[in-house]
KOLSE-667995 format. One line per field, with one value per residue (C-alpha): y, x, z; residue in one letter; residue number from 1. Coordinates in nm, 3 decimals, padded with zeros to 5 digits. Layout:
yy	(Y | ...)
xx	(X | ...)
zz	(Z | ...)
residuo	(A | ...)
num	(NUM | ...)
***
This chain:
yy	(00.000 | 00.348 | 00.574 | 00.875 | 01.009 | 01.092 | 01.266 | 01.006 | 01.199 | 01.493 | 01.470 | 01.753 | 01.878 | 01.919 | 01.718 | 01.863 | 01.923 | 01.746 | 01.837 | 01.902 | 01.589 | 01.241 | 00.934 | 00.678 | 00.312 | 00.063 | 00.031 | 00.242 | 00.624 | 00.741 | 01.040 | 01.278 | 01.224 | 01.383 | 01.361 | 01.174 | 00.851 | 00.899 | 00.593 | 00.381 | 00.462 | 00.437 | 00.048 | -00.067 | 00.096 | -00.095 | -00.420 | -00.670 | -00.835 | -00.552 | -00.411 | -00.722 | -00.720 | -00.368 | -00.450 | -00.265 | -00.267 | -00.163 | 00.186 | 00.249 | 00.608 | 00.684 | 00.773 | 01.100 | 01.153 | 01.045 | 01.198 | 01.523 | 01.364 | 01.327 | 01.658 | 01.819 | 01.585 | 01.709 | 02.070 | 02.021 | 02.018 | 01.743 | 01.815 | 01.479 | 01.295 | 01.263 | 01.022 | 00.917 | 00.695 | 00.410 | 00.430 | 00.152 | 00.393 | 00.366 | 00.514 | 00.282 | 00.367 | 00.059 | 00.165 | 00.420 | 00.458 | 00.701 | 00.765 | 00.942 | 00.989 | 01.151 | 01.241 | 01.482 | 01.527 | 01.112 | 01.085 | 00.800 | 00.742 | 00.462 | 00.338 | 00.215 | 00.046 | -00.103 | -00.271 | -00.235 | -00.336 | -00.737 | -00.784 | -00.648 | -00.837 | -01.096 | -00.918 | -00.734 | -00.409 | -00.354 | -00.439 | -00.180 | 00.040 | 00.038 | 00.044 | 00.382 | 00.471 | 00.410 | 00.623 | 00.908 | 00.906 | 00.829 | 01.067 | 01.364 | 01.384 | 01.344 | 01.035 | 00.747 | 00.473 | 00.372 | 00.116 | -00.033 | -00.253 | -00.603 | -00.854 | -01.158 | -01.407 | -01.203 | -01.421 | -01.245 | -00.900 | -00.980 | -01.180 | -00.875 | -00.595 | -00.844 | -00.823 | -00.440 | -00.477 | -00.452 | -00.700 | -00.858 | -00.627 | -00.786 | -00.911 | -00.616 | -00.635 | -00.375 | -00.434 | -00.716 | -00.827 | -00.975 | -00.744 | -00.781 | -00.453 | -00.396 | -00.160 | -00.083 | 00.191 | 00.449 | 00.285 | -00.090 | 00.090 | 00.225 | -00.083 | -00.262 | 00.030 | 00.014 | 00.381 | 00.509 | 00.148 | 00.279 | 00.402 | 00.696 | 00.564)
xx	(00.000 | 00.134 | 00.199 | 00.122 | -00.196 | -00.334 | -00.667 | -00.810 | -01.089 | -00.913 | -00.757 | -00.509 | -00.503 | -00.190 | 00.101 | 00.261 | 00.631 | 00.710 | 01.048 | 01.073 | 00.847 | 00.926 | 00.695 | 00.688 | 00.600 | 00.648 | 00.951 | 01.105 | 01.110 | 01.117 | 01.297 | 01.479 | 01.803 | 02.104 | 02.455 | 02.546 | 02.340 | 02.579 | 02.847 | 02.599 | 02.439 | 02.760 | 02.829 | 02.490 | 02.498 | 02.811 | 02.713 | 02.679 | 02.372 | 02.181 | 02.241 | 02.099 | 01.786 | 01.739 | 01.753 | 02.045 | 02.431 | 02.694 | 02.793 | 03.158 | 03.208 | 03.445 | 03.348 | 03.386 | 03.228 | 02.945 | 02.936 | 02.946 | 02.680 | 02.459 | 02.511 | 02.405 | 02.093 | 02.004 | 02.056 | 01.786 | 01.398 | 01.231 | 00.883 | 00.825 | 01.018 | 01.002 | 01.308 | 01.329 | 01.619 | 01.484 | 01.609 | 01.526 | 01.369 | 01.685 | 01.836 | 02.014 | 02.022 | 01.900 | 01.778 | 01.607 | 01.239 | 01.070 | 00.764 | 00.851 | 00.738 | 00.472 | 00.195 | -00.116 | -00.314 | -00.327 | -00.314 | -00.057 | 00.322 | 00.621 | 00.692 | 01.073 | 01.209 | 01.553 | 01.653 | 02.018 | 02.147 | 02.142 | 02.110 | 01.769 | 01.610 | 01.331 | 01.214 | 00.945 | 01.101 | 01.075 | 00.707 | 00.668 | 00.866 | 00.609 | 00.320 | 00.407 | 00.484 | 00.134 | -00.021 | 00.176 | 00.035 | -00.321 | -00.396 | -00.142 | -00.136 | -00.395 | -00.267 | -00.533 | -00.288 | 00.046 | 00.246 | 00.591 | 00.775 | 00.933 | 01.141 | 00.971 | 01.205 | 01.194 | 00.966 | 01.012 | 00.966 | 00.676 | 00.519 | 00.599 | 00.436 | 00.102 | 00.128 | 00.119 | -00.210 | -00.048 | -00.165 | 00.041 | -00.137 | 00.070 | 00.424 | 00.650 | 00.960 | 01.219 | 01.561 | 01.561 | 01.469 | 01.115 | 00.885 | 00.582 | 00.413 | 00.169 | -00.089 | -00.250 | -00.540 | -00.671 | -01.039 | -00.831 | -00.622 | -00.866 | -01.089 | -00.796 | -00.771 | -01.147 | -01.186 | -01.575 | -01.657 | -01.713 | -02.165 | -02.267 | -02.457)
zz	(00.000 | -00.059 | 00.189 | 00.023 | -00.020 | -00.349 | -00.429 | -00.624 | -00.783 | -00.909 | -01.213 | -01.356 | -01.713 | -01.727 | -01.675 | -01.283 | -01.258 | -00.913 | -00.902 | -00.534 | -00.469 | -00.387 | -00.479 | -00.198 | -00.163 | 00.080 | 00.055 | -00.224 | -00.317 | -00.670 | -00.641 | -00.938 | -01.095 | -00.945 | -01.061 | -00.766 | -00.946 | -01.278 | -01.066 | -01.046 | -01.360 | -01.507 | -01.401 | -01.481 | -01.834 | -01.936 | -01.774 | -02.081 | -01.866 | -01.782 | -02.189 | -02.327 | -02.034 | -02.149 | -02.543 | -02.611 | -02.586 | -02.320 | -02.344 | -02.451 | -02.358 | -02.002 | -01.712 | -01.756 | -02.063 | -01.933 | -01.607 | -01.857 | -02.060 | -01.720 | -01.601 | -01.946 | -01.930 | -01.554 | -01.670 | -01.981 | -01.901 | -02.116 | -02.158 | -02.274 | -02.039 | -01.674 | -01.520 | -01.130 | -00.964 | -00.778 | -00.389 | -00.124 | 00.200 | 00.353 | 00.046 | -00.127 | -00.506 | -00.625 | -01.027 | -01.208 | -01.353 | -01.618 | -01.820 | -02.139 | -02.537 | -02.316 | -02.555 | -02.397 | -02.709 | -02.691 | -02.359 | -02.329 | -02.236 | -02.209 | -01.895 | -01.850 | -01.529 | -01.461 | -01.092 | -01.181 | -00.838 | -00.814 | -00.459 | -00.511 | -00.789 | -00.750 | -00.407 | -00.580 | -00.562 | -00.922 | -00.892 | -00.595 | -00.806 | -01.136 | -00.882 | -00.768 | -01.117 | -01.198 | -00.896 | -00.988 | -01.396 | -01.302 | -01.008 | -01.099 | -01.526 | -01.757 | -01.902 | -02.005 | -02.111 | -02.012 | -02.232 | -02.271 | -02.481 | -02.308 | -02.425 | -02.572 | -02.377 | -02.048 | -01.864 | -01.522 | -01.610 | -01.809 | -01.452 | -01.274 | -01.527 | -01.496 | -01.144 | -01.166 | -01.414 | -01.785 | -02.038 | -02.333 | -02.614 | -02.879 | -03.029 | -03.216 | -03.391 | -03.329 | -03.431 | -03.509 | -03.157 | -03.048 | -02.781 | -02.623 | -02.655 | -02.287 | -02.169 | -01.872 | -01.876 | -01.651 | -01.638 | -01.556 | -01.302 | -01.128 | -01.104 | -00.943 | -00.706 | -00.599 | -00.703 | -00.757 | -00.591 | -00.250 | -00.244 | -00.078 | 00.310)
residuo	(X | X | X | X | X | X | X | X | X | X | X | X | X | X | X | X | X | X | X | X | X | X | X | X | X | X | X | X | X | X | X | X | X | X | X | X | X | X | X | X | X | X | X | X | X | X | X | X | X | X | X | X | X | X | X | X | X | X | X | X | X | X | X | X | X | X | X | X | X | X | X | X | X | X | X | X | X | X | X | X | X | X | X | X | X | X | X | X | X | X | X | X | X | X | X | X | X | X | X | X | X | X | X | X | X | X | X | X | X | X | X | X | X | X | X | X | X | X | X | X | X | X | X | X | X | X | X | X | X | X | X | X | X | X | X | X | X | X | X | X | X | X | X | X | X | X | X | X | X | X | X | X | X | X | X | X | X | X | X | X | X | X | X | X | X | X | X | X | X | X | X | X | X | X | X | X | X | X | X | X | X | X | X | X | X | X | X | X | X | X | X | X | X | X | X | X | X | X | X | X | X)
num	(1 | 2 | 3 | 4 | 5 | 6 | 7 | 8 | 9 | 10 | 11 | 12 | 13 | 14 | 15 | 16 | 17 | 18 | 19 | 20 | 21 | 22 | 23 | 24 | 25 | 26 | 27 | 28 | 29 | 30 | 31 | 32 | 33 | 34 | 35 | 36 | 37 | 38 | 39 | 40 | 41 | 42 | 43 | 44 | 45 | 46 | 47 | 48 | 49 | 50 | 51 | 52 | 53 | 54 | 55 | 56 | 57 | 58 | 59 | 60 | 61 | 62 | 63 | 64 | 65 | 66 | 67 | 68 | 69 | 70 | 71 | 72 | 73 | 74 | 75 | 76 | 77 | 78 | 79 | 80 | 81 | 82 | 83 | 84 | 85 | 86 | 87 | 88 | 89 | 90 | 91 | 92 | 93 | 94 | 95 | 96 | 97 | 98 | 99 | 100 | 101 | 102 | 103 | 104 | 105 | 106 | 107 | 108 | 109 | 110 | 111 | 112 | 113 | 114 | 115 | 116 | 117 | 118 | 119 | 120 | 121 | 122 | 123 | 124 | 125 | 126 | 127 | 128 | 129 | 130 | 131 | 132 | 133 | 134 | 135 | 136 | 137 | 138 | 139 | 140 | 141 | 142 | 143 | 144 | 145 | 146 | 147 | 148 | 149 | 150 | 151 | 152 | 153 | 154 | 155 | 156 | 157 | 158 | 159 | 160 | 161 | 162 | 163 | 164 | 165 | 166 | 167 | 168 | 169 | 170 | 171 | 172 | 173 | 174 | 175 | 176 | 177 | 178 | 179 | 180 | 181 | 182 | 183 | 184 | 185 | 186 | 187 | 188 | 189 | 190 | 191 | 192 | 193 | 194 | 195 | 196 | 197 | 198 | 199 | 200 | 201)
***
């Protein structure tokens, strides 16, 4: 259950900036990017197991390219991104999260996730993780549908994303790699949550 509250019958028209603004679960926080992460984010990027989980390949720049690289991506507002760094609540940097191609006039988005710290995977925290993700897009943005693209093969990440309410939509080439495109939307959400269940006494 998450801890913080959200008003679950407003909705906003416009997508919030909550860049001062933390998004909690039991036991993560989804908090923004700082150039602190860029270590971490650094060894997971060039990891050959995490690049092939993540459908792409290790990155070859240095350290310090990249660090530059991060700090030029901190210092640029993306309208239609929005990334977080996955902390455990005793704030351990554990992974990072995002919603981005945002689109308002369609009302939909991409939901990424990675747990790029080992000791931390199959313990549900990516689960807990995409959970709060959702919260956050259907009680603070206007967004109707939130979809991502998993690999085909990825048996455990697609488990966990069913656990959080996607369904398989269908399969997608990209690449020349095999996805399962999945979608979860606002109404389905919201059913799982209970919301406009509750009669008037």
């Amino acid at each position: 259950m998450l801890k913080k509250v959200f008003p679950w019958s407003q909705r906003k028209d416009k997508l919030a900036d909550f860049a001062a603004e933390a998004i909690k679960g039991e036991r993560i926080i989804l908090r923004n990017k700082r150039i602190e992460d860029a270590e971490d984010d650094y060894a997971w990027r060039t990891d050959e197991e995490l690049a092939r989980l993540d459908a792409t390949k290790p990155l070859k720049m240095t350290f310090r390219e990249f660090k530059s690289f991060s700090k030029d991506e901190l210092g640029y507002k993306n309208p239609s991104a929005k990334r977080f760094a996955l902390d455990t609540n005793e704030g351990r940097h554990i992974g990072n999260c995002m919603y981005y191609d945002i689109d308002e006039r369609r009302g939909q988005t991409e939901l990424g996730i990675m747990v790029g710290d080992r000791d931390y995977w199959d313990n549900g925290y990516g689960t807990e993780a995409v959970d709060a993700m959702l919260a956050h897009i259907f009680t603070h943005t206007s967004i109707d549908r939130v979809y991502l693209h998993t690999l085909e093969w990825n048996a455990r990440a697609r488990r966990s994303f069913v656990k959080s309410g996607f369904r398989e939509v269908e399969r997608v080439r990209r690449s020349g790699k095999d996805f399962v495109l999945m979608e979860v939307l606002r109404f389905e959400w919201e059913a799982r949550q209970g919301v406009g269940d509750q009669t008037d006494t």
